[in-house]
C-alpha positions in Angstrom: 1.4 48.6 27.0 3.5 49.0 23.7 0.4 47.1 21.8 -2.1 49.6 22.8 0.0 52.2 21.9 0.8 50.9 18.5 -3.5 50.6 18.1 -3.5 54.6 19.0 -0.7 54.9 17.2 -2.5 53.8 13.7 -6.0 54.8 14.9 -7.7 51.2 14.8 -9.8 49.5 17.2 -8.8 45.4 18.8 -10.7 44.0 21.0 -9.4 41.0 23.3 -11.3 38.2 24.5 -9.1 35.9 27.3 -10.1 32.7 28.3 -8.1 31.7 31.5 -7.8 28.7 32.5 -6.2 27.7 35.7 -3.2 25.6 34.7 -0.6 24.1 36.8 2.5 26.1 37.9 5.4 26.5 35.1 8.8 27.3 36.1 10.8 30.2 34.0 11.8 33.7 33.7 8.7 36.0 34.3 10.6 38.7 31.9 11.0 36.4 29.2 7.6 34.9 29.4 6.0 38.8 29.7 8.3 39.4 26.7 6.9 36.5 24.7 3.0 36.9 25.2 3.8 40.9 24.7 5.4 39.5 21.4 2.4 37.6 20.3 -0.1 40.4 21.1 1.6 42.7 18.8 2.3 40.5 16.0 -1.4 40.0 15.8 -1.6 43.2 16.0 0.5 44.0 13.2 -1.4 41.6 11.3 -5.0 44.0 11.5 -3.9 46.9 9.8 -7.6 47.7 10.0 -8.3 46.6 13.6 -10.0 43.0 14.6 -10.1 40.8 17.6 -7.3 38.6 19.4 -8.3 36.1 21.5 -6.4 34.4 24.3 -6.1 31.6 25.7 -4.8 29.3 28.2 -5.0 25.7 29.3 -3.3 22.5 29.9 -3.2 18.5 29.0 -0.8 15.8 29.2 2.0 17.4 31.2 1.8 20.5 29.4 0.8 23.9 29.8 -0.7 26.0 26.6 -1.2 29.3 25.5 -2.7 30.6 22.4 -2.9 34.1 21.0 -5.5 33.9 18.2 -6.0 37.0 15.7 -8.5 38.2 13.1 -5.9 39.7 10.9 -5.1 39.0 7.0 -3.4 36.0 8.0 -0.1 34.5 6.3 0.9 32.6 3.3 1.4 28.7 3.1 4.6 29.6 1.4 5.7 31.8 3.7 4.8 29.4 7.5 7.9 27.8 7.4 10.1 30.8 7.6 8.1 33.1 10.0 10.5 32.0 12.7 13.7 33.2 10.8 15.7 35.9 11.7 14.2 39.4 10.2 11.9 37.3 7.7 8.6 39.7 8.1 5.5 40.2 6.2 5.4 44.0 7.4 8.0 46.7 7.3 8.5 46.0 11.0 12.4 44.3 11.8 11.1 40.6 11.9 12.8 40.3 15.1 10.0 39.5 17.3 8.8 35.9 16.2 12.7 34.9 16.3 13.2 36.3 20.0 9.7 34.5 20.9 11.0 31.2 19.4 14.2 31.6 21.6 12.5 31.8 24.9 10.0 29.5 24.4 13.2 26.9 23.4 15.3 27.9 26.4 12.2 26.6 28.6 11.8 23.4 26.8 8.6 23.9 25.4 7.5 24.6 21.6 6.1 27.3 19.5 4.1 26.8 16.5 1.6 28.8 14.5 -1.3 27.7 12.1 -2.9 30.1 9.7 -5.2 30.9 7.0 -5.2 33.9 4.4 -8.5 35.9 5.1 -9.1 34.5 8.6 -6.5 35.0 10.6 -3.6 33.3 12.3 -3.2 31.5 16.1 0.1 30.8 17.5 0.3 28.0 20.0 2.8 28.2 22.8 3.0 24.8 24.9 5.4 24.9 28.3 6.5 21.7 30.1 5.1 21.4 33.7 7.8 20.3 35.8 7.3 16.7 37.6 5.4 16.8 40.9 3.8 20.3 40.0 0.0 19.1 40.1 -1.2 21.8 42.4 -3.5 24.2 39.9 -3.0 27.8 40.9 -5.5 29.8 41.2 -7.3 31.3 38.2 -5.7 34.4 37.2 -7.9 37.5 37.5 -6.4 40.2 35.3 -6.3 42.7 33.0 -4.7 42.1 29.8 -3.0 45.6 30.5 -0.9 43.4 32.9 1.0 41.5 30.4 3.6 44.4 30.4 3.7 45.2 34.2 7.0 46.6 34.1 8.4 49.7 31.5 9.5 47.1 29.2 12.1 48.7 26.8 12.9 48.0 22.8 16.9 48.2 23.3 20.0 48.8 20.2 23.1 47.3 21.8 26.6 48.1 20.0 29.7 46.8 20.4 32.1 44.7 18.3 33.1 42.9 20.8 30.8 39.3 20.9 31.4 39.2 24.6 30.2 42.2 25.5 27.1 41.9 23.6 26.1 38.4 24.5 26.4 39.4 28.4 24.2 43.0 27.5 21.6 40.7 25.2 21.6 38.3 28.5 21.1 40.5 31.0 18.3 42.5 29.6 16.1 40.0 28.2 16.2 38.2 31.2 15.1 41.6 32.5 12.1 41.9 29.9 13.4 43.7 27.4 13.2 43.7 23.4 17.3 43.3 22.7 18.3 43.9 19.5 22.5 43.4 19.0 25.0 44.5 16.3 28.5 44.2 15.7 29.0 47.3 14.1 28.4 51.2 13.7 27.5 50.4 9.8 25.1 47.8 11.6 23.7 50.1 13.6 22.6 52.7 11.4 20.8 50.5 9.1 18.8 49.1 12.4 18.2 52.9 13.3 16.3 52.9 9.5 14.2 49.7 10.0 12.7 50.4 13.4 12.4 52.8 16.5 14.3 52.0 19.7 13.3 53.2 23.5 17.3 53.4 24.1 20.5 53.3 22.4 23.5 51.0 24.1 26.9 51.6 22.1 30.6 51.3 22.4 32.5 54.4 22.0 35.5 53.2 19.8 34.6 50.8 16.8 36.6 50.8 13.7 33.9 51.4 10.8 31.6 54.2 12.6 32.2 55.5 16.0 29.5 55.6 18.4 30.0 59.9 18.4 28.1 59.1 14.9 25.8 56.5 15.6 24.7 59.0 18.7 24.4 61.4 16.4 22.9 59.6 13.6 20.2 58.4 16.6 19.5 61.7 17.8 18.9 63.4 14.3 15.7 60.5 13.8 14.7 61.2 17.8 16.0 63.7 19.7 14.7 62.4 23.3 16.3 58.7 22.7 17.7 57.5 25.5 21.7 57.4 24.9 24.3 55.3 27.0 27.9 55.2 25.9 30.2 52.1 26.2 33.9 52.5 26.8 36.9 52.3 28.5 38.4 55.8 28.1 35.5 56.7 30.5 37.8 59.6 32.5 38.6 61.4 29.2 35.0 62.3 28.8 33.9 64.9 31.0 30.2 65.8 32.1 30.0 68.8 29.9 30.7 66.6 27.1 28.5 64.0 28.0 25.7 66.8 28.1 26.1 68.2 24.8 26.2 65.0 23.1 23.0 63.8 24.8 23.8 60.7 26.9 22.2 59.9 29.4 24.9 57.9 31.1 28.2 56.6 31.3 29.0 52.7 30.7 33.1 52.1 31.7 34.2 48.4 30.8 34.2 46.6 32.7 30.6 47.0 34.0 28.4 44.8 36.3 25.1 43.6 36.5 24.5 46.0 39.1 26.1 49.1 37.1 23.3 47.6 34.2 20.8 48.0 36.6 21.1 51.4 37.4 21.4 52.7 33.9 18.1 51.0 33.6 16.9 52.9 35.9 18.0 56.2 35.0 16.5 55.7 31.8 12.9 54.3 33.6 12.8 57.6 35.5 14.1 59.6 32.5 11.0 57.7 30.0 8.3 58.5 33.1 9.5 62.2 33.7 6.7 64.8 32.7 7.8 66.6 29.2 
């Protein structure tokens, strides 16, 4: 899971504690709801620089279902509560992406997301989801590891494209997917995301008018070499396989694309990430 990689990654030690209640059924997208407690877990752990203890949490009362992700970090600012939700406003030299996208999911099932925090002590966020009328049967508790949160290779995706269609459709389809989607309008855009944060693959159109997508593969490729790289276009027969091999991409995106064309590039790049070096 990308949180226990990130702990490895820095060399600290979090322990989690879950407390599991057995709530009513919820109705919503499993990849969005994956991507939103994957969110939570590391934000808190973002906020240990030197390793604590996150506790979890779930319940329900009054029609609604909760979950809490609780952390021992350095906690946040009064000043700075009422903006946590906005649109690459971070604390940390992360992209500030994270708490936005949460917010979003959580709204788009009709529930609320709020967070309560002390400077020293750490921080909880509280997540509450409506249970639909009728839905009083409690499922069973659930019995697992919190390993299981990301139970699918859940990707941290660039998308590219002037074009607002093109990237409201890509932004749909793989969040609803489970992934991390981060969308830009530009080439220019695009290389200032590459700056701020690492990406598990690279979606971009071929022909934009400020920076190509020749440069912003290139630009990708010079900060990681094995990024996954699909290009976006519709002059798809002028590029040939040799070409597409010495620039690195992994495949070949040719407007217009379905949801079933998506899917396979997803997969490609699955087996590509899970292929022994």
């Amino acid at each position: 899971p990308r949180w226990k990689d990130q702990c490895q990654a820095q060399g600290i030690t979090v322990q989690i504690e879950t407390h599991l209640a057995a709530p009513p059924a919820i109705r919503g997208n499993p990849g969005e709801l994956r991507r939103l407690l994957t969110n939570l877990i590391v934000n808190a752990v973002d906020a240990m620089p030197d390793g604590g203890h996150i506790t979890i949490s779930t319940g329900y009362h009054d029609g609604w279902s909760h979950i809490q992700v609780r952390d021992t970090g350095t906690g946040i600012p009064a000043e700075q509560l009422s903006h946590i939700f906005e649109p690459f406003f971070s604390t940390k030299e992360s992209s500030g992406l994270g708490l936005t996208v949460s917010q979003n999911i959580v709204t788009r099932h009709g529930g609320t997301i709020n967070v309560e925090s002390e400077q020293g002590r750490g921080t909880v966020f509280i997540v509450r989801l409506p249970i639909p009328p009728g839905e009083g049967k409690v499922t069973p508790p659930i019995q697992v590891e919190v390993e299981q949160v990301q139970d699918q290779d859940e990707l941290n995706v660039l998308v590219v494209d002037d074009e607002a269609a093109v990237r409201q459709l890509m932004t749909r389809f793989l969040e609803r997917e489970g992934h991390c989607v981060t969308a830009v309008a530009s080439g220019r855009d695009a290389l200032q995301m590459l700056n701020r944060q690492p990406f598990d693959l690279l979606i971009t159109d071929l022909g934009m008018p400020d920076v190509s997508g020749h440069e912003v593969t290139r630009y990708a490729h010079e900060r990681s070499p094995h990024m996954p790289t699909v290009l976006i276009t519709g002059w798809g027969e002028t590029i040939t396989p040799e070409q597409l091999e010495a620039m690195n991409i992994l495949a070949l995106l040719p407007k217009p694309f379905s949801h079933a064309d998506l899917r396979n590039v997803l997969q490609r790049v699955t087996e590509t990430r899970n292929r022994p070096v």
